[in-house]
SESERO-436063 format. One record per residue (C-alpha): residue number from 1; residue in three letters; x, y, z. Coordinates in steps of 0.001 Angstrom, whole numbers. Example, Ala and Ser with C-alpha at 12.3 -4.5 7.8 and 13.67 -1.06 7.14 Angstrom:
<rs>
     i    aa        px        py        pz
     1   Ala     12300     -4500      7800
     2   Ser     13670     -1060      7140
</rs>
This chain:
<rs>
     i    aa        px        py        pz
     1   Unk         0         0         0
     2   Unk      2817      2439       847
     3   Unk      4507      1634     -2564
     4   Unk      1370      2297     -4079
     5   Unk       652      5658     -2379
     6   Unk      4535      7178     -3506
     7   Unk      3817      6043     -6983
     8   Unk       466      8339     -6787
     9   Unk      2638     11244     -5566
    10   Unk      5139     11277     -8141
    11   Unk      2534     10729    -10509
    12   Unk       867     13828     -9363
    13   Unk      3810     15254     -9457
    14   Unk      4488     14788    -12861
    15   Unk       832     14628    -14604
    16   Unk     -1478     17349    -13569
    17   Unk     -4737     17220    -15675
    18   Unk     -3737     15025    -17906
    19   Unk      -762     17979    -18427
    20   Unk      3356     16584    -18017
    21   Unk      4083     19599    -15749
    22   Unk      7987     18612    -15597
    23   Unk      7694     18768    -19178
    24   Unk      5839     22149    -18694
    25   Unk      7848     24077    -16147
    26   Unk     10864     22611    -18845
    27   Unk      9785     24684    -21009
    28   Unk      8713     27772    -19592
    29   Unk     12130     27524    -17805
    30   Unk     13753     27222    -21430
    31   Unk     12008     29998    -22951
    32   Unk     12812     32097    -19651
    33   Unk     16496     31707    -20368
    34   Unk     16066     32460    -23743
    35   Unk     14128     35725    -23354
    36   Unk     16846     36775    -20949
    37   Unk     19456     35664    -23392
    38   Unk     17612     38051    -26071
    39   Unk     17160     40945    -23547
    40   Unk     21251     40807    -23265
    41   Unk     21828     40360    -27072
    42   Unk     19914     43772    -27665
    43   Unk     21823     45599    -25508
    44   Unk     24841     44193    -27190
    45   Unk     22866     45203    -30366
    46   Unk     22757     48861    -28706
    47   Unk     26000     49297    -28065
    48   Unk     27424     48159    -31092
    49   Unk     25246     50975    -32140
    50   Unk     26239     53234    -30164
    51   Unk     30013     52426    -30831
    52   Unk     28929     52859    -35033
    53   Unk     27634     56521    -34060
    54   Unk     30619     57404    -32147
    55   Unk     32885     56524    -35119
    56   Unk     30650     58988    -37253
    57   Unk     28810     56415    -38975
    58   Unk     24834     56879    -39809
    59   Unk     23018     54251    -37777
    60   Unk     20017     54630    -39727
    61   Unk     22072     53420    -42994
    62   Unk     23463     51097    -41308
    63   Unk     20150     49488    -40448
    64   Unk     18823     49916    -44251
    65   Unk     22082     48010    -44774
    66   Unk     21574     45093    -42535
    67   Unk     18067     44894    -43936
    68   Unk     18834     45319    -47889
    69   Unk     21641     42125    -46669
    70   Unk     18311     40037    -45543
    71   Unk     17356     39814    -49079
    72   Unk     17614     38494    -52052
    73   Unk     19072     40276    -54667
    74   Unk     16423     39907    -57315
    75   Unk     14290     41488    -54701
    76   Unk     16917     44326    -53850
    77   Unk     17027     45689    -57344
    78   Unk     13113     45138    -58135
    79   Unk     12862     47558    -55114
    80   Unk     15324     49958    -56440
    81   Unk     13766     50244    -59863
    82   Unk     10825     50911    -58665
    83   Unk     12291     53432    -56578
    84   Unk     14036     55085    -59550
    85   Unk     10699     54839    -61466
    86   Unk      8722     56831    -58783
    87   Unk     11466     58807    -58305
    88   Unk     11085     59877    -62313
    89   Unk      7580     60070    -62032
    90   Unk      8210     62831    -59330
    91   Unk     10840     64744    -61061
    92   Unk     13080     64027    -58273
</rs>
């Protein structure tokens, strides 16, 4: 009877509502660390920033940069023609 009541508590212990909460608080734990490990990575991200401005570099094409490198390159100069076009049809 005893053997049978400790295999109820760790049972419990593990399945709550049909739900493996080990598995559970696992997780959450995981995605805890990563959110932390994100939080630090943009402050890295900041201060690499920061260190661009500094050197007199334009964070804000910078950025564009990073973002235009995301690409693909067929989609980088369909973008830029149609900038030039509008930029035309403007008289800019």
């Amino acid at each position: 009877m005893l053997a049978t009541i400790e295999n109820q508590e760790s049972d419990s212990d593990t399945q709550v509502g049909g739900i493996a909460a080990d598995r559970l608080r696992s997780i959450i734990e995981r995605v805890e660390r990563l959110e932390e490990e994100r939080k630090a990575l943009a402050a890295d991200i900041k201060d690499v920033f920061t260190e661009a401005k500094s050197a007199g570099f334009d964070v804000r094409t910078i950025k564009q940069i990073i973002r235009l490198r995301k690409q693909e390159p067929a989609e980088i100069e369909e973008q830029e023609t149609l900038l030039d076009i509008y930029r035309r049809a403007l008289s800019m």
